[in-house]
C-alpha positions in Angstrom: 75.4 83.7 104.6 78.9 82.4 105.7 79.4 79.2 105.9 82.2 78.1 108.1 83.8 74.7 108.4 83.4 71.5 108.2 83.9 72.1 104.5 81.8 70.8 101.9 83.7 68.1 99.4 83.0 66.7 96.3 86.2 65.6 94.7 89.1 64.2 96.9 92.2 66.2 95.4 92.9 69.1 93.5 93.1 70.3 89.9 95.9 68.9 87.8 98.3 71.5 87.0 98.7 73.0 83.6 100.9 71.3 81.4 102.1 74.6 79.4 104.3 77.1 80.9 104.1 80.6 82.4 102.1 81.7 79.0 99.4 79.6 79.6 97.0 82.3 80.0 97.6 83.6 76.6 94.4 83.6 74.1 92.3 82.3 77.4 89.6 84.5 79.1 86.2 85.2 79.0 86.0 83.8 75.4 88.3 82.4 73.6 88.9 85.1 71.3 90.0 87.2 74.6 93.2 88.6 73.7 96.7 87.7 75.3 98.3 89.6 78.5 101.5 88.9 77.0 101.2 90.2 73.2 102.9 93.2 71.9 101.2 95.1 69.5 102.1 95.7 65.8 105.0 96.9 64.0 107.0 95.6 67.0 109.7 93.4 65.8 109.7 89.4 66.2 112.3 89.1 68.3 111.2 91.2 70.7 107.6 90.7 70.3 108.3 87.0 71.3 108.8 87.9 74.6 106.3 91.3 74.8 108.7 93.9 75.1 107.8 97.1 75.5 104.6 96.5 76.4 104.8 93.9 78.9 107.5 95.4 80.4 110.2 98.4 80.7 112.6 98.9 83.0 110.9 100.2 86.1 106.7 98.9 84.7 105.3 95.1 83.6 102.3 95.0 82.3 98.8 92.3 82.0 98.3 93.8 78.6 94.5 92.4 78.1 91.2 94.4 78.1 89.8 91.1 79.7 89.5 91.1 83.9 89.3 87.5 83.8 92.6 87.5 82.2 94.3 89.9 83.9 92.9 88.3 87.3 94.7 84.8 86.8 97.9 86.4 85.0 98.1 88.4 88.3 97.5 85.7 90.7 100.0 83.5 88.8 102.6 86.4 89.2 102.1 87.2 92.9 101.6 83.2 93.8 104.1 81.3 91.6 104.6 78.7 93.6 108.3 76.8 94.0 108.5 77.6 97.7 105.9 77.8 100.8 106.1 81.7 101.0 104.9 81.9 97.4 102.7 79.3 97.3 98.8 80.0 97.1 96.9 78.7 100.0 93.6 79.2 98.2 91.8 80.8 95.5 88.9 83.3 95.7 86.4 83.1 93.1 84.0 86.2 92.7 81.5 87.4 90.3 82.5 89.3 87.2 79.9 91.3 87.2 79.8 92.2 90.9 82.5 94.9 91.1 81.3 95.7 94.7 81.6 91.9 95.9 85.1 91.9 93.8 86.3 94.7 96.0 85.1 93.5 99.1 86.5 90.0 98.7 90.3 91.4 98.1 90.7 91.7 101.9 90.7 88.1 101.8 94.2 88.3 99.7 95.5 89.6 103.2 97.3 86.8 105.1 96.9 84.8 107.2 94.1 83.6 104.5 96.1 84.2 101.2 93.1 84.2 98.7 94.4 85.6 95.6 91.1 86.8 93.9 90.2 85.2 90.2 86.9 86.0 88.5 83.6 83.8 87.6 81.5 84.8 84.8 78.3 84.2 86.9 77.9 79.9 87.5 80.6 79.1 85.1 84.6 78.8 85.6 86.0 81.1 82.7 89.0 79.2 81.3 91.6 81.5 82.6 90.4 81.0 85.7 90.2 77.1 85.0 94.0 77.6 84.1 95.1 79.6 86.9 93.7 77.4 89.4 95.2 74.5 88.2 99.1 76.2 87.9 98.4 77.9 91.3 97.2 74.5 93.0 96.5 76.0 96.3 97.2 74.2 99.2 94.2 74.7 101.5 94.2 77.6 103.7 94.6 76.8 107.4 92.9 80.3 108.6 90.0 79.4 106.6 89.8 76.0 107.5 91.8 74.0 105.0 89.5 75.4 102.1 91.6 75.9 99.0 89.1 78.0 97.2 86.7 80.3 98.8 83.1 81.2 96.5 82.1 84.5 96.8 78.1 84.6 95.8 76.7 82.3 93.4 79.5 81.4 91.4 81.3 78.3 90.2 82.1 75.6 91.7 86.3 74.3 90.4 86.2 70.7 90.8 88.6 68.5 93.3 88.6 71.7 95.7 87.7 71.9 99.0 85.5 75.3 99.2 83.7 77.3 101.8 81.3 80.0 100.7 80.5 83.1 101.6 77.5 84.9 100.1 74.7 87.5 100.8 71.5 88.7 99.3 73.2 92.3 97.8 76.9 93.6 97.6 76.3 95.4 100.8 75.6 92.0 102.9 77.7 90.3 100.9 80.4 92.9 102.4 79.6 92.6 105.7 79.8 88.5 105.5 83.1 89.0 104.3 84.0 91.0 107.0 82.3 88.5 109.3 84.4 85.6 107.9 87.8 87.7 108.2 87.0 88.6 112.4 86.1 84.9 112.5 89.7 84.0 111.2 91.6 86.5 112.8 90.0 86.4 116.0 89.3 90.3 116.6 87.5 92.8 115.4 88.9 95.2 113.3 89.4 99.1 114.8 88.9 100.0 111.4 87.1 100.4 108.7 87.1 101.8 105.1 83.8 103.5 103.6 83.5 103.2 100.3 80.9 104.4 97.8 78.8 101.9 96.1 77.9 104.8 93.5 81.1 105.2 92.3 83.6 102.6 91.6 86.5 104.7 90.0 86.8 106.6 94.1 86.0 103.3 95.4 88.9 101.3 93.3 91.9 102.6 95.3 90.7 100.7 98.4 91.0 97.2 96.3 95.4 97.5 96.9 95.2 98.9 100.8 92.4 95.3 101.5 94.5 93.5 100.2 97.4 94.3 102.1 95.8 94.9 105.6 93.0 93.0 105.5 90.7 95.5 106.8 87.0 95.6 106.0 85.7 97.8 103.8 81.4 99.2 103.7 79.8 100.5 101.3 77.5 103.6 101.7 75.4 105.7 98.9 75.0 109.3 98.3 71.3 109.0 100.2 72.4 107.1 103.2 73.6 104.1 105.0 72.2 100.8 103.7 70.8 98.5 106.7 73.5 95.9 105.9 76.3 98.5 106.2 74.9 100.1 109.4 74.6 96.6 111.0 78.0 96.2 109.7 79.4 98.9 111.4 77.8 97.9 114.4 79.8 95.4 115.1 82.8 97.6 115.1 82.6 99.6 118.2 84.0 102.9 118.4 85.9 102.3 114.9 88.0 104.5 113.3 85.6 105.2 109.8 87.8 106.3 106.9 85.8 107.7 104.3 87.3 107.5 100.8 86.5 110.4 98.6 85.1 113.7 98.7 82.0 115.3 100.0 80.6 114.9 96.2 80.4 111.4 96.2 79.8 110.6 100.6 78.3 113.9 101.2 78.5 115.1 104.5 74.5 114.2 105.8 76.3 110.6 105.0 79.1 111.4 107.2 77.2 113.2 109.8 75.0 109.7 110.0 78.5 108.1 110.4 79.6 109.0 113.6 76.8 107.2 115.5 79.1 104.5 114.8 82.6 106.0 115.5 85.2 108.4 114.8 84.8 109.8 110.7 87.8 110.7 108.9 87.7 111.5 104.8 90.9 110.9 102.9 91.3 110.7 99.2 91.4 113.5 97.0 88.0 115.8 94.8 89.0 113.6 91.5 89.4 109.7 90.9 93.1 110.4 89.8 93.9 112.7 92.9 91.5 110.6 95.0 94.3 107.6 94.7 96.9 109.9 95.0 96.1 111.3 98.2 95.4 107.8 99.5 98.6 106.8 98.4 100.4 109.5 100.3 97.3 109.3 103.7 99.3 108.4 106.8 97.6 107.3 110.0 99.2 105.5 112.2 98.7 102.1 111.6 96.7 103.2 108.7 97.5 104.5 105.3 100.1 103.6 102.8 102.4 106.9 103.3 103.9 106.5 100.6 105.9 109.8 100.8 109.3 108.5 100.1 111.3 106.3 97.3 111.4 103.1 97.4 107.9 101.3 97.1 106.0 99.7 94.4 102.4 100.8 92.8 99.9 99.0 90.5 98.7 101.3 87.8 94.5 101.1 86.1 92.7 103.5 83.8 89.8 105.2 86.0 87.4 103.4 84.2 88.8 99.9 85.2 87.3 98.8 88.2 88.1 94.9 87.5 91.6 96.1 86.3 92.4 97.7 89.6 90.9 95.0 91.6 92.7 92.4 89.5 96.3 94.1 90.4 95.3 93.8 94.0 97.5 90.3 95.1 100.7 92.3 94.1 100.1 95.0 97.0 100.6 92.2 99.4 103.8 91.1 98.1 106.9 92.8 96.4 107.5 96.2 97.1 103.4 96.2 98.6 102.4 99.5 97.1 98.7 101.3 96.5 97.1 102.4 93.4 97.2 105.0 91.3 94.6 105.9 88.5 94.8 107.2 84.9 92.3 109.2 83.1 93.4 109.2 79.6 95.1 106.8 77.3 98.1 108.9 76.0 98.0 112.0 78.7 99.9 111.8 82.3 97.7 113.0 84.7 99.3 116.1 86.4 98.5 114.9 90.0 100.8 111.3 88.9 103.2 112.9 87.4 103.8 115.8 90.5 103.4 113.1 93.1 106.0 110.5 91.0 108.3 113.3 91.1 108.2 113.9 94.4 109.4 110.6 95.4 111.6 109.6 92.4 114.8 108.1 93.8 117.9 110.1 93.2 121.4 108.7 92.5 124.2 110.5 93.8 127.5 110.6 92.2 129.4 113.0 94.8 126.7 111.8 97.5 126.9 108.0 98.1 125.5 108.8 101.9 122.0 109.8 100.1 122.0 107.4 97.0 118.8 105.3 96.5 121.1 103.0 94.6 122.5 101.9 97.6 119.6 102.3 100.1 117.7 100.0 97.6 115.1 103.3 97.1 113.6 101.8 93.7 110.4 102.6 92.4 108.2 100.3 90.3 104.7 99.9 88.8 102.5 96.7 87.4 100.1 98.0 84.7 96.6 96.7 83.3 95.3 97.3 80.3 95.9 96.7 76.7 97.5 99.5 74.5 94.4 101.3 73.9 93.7 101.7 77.8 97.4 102.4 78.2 99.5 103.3 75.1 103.2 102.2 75.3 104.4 106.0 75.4 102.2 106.5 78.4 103.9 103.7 79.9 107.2 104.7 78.7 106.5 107.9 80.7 105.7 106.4 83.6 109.0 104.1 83.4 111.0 107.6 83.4 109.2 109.0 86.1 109.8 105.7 88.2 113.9 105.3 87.7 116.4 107.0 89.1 117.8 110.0 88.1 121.0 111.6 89.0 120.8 114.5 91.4 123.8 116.7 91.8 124.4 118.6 95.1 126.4 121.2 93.5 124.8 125.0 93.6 124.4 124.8 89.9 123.7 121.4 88.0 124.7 121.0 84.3 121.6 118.6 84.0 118.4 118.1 84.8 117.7 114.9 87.1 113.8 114.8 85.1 113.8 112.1 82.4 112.5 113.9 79.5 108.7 113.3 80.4 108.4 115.8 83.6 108.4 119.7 83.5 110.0 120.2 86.5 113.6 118.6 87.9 112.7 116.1 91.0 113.7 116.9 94.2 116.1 114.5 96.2 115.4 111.7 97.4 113.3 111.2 100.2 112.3 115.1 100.1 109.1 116.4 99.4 108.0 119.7 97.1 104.4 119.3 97.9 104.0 118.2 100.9 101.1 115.2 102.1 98.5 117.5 101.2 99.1 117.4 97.3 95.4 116.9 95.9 94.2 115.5 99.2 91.1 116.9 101.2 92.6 114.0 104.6 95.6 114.6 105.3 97.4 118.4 105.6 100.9 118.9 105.7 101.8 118.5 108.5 100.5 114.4 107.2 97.8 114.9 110.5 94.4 113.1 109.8 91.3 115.6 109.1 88.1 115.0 110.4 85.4 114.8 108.0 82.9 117.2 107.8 
């Protein structure tokens, strides 16, 4: 069920802002024992623990250093939505259920202008008090594409007080998709030529879609390794002659899934045979009007461990703002994946001394990445790694370099900027080369 406005009231006004400063969050989640996104771990030394360096942040990575979605959620939304001017201001709030990953990921394509929903998690009917806190510092305006509603309820969760709200549920995650996607045609006035297929089996293939919703504001479907449920194929339906991008490989939407697909459109599979190379080859897909193509410096990313489904989700708000980049996934604490550290290579900015033409210092070509996780999801020398891979190193165009332009995490010296070594393809099974789309099979 969506309902649409006139909204329901209860309390003229909003929330009263927090009366602490950007730290708020600290020591507030899910419990009160959650731990802090801004604490450093031991052995760190005051001064610099005071203000969470190096966990919270390097030169080219910050991090929500908390185990605790709820946490990370509000920390996030308070970063991408800190208010002080009307294009940073929150319009309104989404509120979804913690322990509805598939609703979560759905309900980040309302982050997507022109609705502006940064998404904060419930813990079933009550208001965690991160999210309490959040609300309050974000004090969203009321969103004019959603009818004035400054928070938006996603299922059966909490209602915050002095908010105007409009809900949007359904009886499963897979109608609870397609209402979402009913409310955002409803708002935009059109219906989306596009759609991303997701599997509802398997969150850690399904995660990278979380950053590219919340930057386009497409709708996303959800289909299992049997078939189409009856809410996705009525769902797809409604999208005529849609463009169907399949996320992930034939081992998790085999191809009888895909084959029952094109009755509703055009099938194309992008993404990559692993979670880590599934992101990857998202990250680089290129289609048009769809894909990131992120095959050059320059961009932004947010970085989760594989099996941190809220994490990723939570990051979502900063890939509609900043440097807008997609998601990339680790699958160990303390070991670079080969396919992030290959494809981080490829596009790490060079500076050029002798060069200035082709330096990324002065074509603004930086790299950077926003973390999750606490130091036991990520440790800090994985994210020191990652901070290497990210800056820019120098690149000489003599025949025969004295140095190496790698940082000392890589095995291999990157290639200049804005070239590639590996081409689109790297990990991929939908895009080749050449960076054309493949048909799924």
């Amino acid at each position: 069920m969506v309902s649409y406005p006139p909204l329901r009231r209860r309390i003229p006004g909003i929330a009263l802002p927090l009366a602490a400063g950007a730290l708020a969050l600290a020591g507030c989640g899910g419990g009160d024992a959650s731990p802090s996104p801004f604490t450093t771990p031991a052995g760190e030394s005051k001064a610099t623990s005071d203000v969470g360096i190096p966990l919270v942040a390097t030169r080219d990575t910050t991090r929500t250093a908390t185990d605790d979605p709820v946490v990370a959620a509000a920390a996030v939304a308070r970063a991408a939505f800190p208010g002080g001017a009307p294009s940073n201001q929150a319009k309104a709030v989404t509120i979804v259920d913690r322990r509805d990953w598939r609703s979560a990921l759905a309900a980040t394509a309302l982050v997507a202008p022109p609705i502006g929903a940064p998404v904060l998690f419930g813990d079933g009917a009550k208001l965690p008090e991160a999210t309490t806190q959040a609300i309050g510092a974000l004090r969203p305006t009321g969103s004019e594409a959603a009818g004035g509603a400054q928070a938006i309820r996603v299922g059966d969760v909490g209602r915050p007080p002095g908010l105007r709200t409009t809900d949007i549920a359904g009886a499963d995650p897979y109608e609870t998709a397609r209402a979402i996607d009913r409310f955002t045609t409803a708002v935009r006035n059109r219906v989306s030529p596009r759609v991303l297929v997701v599997s509802a089996d398997n969150p850690e293939f399904a995660a990278p879609a979380a950053a590219w919703l919340a930057k386009s504001g497409d709708p996303v479907a959800f289909v299992t390794k049997t078939g189409i449920p009856p809410a996705t194929a009525r769902q797809l339906a409604a999208h005529p002659k849609a463009t169907l991008y399949v996320l992930g490989p034939s081992a998790v939407v085999p191809p009888a899934v895909t084959k029952k697909l094109r009755a509703y459109g055009t099938v194309r599979r992008v993404g990559g045979l692993t979670p880590v190379s599934n992101a990857v080859g998202f990250a680089r897909y290129d289609d048009g009007d769809f894909g990131w193509n992120v095959n050059t410096p320059g961009h932004g990313f947010t970085v989760a461990r594989t099996t941190d489904v809220l994490g990723a989700i939570s990051l979502a708000p900063l890939s509609t703002s900043g440097l807008h980049g997609p998601l990339l996934l680790l699958d160990d604490a303390a070991r670079m994946p080969t396919e992030v550290r290959d494809y981080l290579l490829d596009i790490q900015p060079g500076f050029y001394a002798d060069d200035p033409d082709r330096d990324a210092t002065q074509a603004g070509g930086y790299n950077r990445a926003w973390l999750t996780g606490d130091g036991t999801a990520i440790t800090p020398n994985l994210q020191a790694q990652l901070d290497a891979l990210l800056e820019i190193a120098p690149v000489s165009t003599e025949a025969n370099p004295t140095a190496s332009s790698v940082p000392s995490t890589g095995t291999a010296p990157a290639p200049p900027a804005g070239t590639s070594t590996t081409g689109r393809g790297t990990g991929t099974t939908g895009t080749g080369a050449s960076g054309a789309p493949t048909p799924a099979p």
